[in-house]
C-alpha positions as CSV (number, residue, x, y, z in Angstrom):
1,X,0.0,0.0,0.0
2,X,1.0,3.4,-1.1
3,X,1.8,6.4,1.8
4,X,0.4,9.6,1.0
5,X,3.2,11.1,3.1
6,X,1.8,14.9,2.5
7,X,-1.5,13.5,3.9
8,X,-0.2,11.7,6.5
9,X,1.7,14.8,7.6
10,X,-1.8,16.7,7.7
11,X,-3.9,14.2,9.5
12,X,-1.0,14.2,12.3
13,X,-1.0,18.0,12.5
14,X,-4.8,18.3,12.7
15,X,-5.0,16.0,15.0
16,X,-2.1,17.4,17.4
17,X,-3.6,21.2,17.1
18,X,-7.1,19.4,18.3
19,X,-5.5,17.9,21.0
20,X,-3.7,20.3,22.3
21,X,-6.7,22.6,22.2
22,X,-9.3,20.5,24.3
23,X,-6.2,19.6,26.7
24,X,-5.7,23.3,27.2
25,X,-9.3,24.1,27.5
26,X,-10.0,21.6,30.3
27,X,-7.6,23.7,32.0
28,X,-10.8,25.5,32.4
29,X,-12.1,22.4,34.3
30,X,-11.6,21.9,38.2
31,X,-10.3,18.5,39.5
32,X,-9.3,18.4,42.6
33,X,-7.8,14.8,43.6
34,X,-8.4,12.5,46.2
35,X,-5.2,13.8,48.5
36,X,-5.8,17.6,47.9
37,X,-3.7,19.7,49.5
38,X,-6.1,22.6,51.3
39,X,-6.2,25.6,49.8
40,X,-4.6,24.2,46.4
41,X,-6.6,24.3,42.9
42,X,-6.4,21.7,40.9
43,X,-7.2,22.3,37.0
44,X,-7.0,19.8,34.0
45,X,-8.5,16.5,32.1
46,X,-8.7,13.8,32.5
47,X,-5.3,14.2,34.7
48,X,-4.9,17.6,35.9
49,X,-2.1,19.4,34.9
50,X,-2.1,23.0,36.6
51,X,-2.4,23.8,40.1
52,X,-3.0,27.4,41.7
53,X,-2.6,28.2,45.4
54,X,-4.9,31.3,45.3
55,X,-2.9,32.8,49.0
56,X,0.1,32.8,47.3
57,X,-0.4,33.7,44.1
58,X,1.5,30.6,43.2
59,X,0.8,28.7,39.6
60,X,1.9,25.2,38.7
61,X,2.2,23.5,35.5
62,X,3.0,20.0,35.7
63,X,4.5,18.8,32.1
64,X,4.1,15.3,32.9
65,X,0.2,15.1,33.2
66,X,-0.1,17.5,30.2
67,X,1.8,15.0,27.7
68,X,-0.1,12.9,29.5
69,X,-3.9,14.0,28.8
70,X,-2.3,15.6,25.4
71,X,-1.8,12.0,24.2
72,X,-4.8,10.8,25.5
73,X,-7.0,13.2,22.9
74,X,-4.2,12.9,20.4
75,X,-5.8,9.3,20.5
76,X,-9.5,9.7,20.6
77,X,-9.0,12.6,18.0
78,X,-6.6,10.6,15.4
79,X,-9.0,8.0,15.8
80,X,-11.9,10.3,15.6
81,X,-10.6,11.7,12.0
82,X,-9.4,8.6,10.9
83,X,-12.9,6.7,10.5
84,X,-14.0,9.7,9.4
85,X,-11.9,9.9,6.7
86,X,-12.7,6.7,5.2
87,X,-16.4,7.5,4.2
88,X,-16.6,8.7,0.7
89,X,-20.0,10.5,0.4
90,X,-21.9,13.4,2.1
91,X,-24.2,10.6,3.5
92,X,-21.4,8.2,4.4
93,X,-19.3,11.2,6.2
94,X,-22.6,12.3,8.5
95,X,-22.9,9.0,9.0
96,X,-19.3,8.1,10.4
97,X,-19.1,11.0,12.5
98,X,-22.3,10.3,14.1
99,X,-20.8,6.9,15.1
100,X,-17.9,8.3,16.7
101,X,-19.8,10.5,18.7
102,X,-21.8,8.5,19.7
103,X,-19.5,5.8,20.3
104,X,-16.9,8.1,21.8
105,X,-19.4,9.3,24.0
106,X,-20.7,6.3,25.0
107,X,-17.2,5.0,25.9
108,X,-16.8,8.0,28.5
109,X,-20.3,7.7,30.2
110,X,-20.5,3.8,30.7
111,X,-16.7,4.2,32.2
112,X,-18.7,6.4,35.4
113,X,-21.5,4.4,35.0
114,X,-19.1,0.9,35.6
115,X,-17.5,3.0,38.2
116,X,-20.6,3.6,39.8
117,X,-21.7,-0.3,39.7
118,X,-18.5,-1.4,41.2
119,X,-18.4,0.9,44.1
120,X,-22.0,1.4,45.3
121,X,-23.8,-1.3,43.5
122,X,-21.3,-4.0,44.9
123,X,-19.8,-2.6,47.9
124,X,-22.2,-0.5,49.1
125,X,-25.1,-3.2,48.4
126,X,-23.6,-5.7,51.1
127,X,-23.0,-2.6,53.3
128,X,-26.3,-1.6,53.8
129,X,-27.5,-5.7,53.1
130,X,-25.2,-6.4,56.3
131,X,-26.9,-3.5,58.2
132,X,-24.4,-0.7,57.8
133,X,-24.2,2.7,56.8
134,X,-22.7,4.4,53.3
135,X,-20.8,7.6,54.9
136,X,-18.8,8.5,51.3
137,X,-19.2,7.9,47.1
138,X,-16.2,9.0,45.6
139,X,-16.7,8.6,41.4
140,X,-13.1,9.5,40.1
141,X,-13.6,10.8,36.3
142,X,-9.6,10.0,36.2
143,X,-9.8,6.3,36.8
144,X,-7.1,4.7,36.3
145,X,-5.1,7.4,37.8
146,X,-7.3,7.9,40.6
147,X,-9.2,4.6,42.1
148,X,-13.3,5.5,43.1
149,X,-13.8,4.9,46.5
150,X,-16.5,4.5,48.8
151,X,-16.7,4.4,52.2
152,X,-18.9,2.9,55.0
153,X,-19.5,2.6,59.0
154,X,-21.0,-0.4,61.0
155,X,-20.4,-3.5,62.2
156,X,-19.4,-6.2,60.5
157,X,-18.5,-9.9,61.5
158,X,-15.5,-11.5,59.3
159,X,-17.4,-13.2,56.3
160,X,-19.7,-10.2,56.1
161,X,-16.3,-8.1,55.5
162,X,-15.6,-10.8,52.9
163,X,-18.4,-10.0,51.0
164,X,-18.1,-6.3,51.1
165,X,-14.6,-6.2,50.3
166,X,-15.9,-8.3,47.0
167,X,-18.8,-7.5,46.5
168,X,-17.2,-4.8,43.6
169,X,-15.7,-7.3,41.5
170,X,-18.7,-9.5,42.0
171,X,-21.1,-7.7,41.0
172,X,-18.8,-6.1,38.4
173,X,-18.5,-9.7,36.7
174,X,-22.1,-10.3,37.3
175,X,-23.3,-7.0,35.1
176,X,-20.7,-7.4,32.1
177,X,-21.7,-11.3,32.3
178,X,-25.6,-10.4,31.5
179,X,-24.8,-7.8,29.0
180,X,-22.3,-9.9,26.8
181,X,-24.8,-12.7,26.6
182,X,-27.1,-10.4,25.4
183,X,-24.6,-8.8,23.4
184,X,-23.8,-11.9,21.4
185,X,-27.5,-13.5,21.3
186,X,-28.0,-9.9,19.5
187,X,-31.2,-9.3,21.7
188,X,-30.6,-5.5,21.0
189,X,-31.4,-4.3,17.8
190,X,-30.6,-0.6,17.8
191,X,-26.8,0.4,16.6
192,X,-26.3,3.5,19.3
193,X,-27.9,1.1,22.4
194,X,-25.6,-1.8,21.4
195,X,-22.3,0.6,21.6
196,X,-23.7,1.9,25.1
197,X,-23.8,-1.8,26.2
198,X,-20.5,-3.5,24.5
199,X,-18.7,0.1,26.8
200,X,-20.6,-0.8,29.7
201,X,-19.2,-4.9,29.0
202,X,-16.2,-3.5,28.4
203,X,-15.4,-1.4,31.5
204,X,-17.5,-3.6,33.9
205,X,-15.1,-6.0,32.4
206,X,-11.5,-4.4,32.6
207,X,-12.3,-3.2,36.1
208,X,-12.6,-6.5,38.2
209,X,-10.3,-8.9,35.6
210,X,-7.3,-6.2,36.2
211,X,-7.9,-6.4,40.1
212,X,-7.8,-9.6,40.0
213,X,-4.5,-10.1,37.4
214,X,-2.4,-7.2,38.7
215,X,-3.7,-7.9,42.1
216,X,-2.2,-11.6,41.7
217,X,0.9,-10.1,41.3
218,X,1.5,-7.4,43.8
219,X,-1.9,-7.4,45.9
220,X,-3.6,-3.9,46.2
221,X,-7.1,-2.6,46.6
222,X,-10.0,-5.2,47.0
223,X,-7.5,-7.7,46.4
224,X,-5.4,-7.1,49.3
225,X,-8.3,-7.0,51.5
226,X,-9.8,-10.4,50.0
227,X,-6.2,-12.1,50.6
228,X,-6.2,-10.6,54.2
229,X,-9.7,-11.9,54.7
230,X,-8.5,-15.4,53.7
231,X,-10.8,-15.7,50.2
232,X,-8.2,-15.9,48.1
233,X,-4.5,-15.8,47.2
234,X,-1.9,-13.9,44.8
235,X,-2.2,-17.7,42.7
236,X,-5.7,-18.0,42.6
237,X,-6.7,-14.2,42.0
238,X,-4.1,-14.7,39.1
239,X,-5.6,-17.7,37.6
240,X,-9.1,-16.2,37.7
241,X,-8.0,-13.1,36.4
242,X,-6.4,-14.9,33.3
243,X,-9.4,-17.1,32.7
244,X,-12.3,-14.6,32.9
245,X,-10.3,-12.3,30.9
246,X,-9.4,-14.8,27.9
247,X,-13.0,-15.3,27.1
248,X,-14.0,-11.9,27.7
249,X,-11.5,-11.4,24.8
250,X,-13.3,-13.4,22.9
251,X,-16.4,-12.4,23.6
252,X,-15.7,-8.8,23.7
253,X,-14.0,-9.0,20.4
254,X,-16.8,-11.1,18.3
255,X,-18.9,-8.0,19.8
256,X,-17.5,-5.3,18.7
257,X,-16.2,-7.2,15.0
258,X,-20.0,-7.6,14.6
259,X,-21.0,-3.9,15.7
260,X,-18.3,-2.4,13.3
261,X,-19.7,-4.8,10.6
262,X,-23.4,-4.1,10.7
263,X,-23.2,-0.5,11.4
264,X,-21.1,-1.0,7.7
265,X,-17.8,1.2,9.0
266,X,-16.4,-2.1,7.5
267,X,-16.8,-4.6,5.0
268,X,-13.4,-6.9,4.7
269,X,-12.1,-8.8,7.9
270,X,-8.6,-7.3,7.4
271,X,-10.5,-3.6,8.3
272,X,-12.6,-5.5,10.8
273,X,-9.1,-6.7,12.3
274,X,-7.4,-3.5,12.4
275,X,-10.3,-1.6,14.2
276,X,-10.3,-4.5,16.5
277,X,-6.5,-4.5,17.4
278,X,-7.2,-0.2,18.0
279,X,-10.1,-1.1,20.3
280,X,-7.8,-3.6,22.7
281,X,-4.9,-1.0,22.5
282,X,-7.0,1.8,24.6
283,X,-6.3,-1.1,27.3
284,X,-2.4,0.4,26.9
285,X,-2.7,4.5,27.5
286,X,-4.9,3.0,30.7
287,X,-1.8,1.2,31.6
288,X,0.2,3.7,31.6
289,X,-1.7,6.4,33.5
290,X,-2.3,3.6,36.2
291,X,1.7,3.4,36.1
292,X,2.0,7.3,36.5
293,X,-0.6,7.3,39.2
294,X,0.3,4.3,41.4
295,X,3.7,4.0,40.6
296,X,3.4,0.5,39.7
297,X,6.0,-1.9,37.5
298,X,7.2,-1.2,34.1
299,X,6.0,-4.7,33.7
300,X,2.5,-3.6,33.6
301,X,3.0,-1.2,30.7
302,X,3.8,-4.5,28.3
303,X,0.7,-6.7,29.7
304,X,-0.9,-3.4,28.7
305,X,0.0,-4.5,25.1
306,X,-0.6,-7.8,25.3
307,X,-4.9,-8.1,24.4
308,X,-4.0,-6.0,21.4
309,X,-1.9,-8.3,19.8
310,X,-3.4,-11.0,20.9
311,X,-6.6,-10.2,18.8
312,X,-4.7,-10.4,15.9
313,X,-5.8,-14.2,16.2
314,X,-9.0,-14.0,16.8
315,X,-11.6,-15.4,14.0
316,X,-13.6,-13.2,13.0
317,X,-17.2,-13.7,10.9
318,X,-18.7,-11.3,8.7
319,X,-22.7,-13.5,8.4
320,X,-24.2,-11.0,10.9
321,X,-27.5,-8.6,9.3
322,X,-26.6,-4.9,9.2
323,X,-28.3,-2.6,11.8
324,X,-31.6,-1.5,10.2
């Protein structure tokens, strides 16, 4: 295949000037973190990147996290423009955009929504099952830089701590378990409600099964708690981890083959394929804002590579009907 370099050139340009724009406007945008320092102002998206101390007329801007959230847009917006670029007609153009809005859209909600499920609907449902009291929601918009967090007060006996300190992944599992099947049994007909759901999967998905791997490797989080309680160990959070997440790779990925298919963004498998491989690499700039935020192993940046390559040998069918 032929490189337009002039083009190439262009689309990289357009993209980085976007980019850089929204970055700088959600410098508009307060986002204070978890440990905020009183007094401080924190500014930026979805990491912040400038901090003002209004008492001492004192302004900080942190490189790092803007290259950070800059690369973050250059993504969404590269991708944005490149399927985009691929339709032909007026129709065709209105068309594609309206599927990356909607699907880039769709990708940010679900993530609070998943966010919301893990921390309230699973550990706050056994808190207030078990008698006690939620004192705290704490929805982070920056996740994985910043962990949600809820808290809780009451009294608990051992196994009903067990259950709490699960009850996250559990019910996280539960949720993208129900929506998959129904995913892949096609029970919902409509193109924008079937993105909504496969992000919904998707995050609901990624949230407990990387608990559970990198959780096998250095505990942290639920996982800690779940090996202190005596429910599992580092081993047997691991295996899990790897098993629910090599059929959620499967499943995910005949999803998403057969929503880029019928919504007709692609016709040939080798397409199909590549859209696939750019939908498992978003699992990498997660890794490596975890990595910035938690300080974590570099270790973690290549497993962040890992479920984009390895749908490179998935099948994948092109029988389904298109989306009416």
């Amino acid at each position: 295949m032929k490189i337009n370099y002039s083009e190439l050139f262009k689309f990289i340009i357009f993209s980085a000037i976007l980019s850089i724009s929204i970055t700088a406007i959600t410098g508009l945008i307060p986002n204070p973190p978890d440990a905020s320092i009183i007094g401080t102002e924190y500014y930026g998206l979805p990491i912040y990147w400038l901090t003002k101390i209004p008492l001492q007329n004192e302004t900080n801007f942190i490189v790092t996290n803007f290259v950070l959230d800059f690369l973050i847009f250059f993504t969404i917006s590269g991708l944005s423009l490149y399927f985009i670029s691929r339709r032909r007609t007026g129709v065709q153009r209105s068309k594609g955009l309206k599927f990356i809005t909607i699907f880039s859209l769709s990708a940010f909600l679900t993530k609070i929504v998943s966010e919301f499920i893990h921390e309230v609907l699973g550990h706050g449902l056994f808190v207030l099952l078990f008698g006690g009291t939620i004192t705290k929601i704490d929805i982070s918009l920056s996740w994985p830089y910043e962990f949600s967090s809820i808290g809780w007060s009451g009294s608990f006996t051992g196994w009903q701590m067990a259950w709490i300190h699960g009850g996250g992944i559990l019910i996280s599992l539960i949720f993208t378990g129900i929506i998959q099947a129904f995913l892949v049994l096609k029970v919902v007909k409509n193109w924008a409600s079937t993105s909504a759901l496969l992000w919904l999967s998707f995050w609901t998905f990624l949230n407990p099964t990387g608990y559970l791997i990198i959780g096998g490797i250095s505990p942290f989080g639920d996982i800690s708690d779940l090996i202190n309680d005596g429910i599992l160990t580092k081993q047997i959070s691991l295996f899990i981890g790897l098993s629910i997440f090599l059929l959620g790779l499967f499943s995910l990925s005949k999803i998403f083959s057969d929503i880029i298919y019928r919504t007709e963004l692609a016709a040939d498998k080798r397409k199909i394929r590549f859209y696939l491989f750019l939908f498992w690499l978003l699992i990498f700039p997660l890794t490596v804002v975890a990595f910035l935020g938690h300080d974590w192993s570099i270790v973690y940046l290549l497993m962040g590579l890992i479920p984009a390559f390895a749908s490179l040998f998935i099948p994948i069918k092109t029988q389904a009907k298109k989306f009416p």
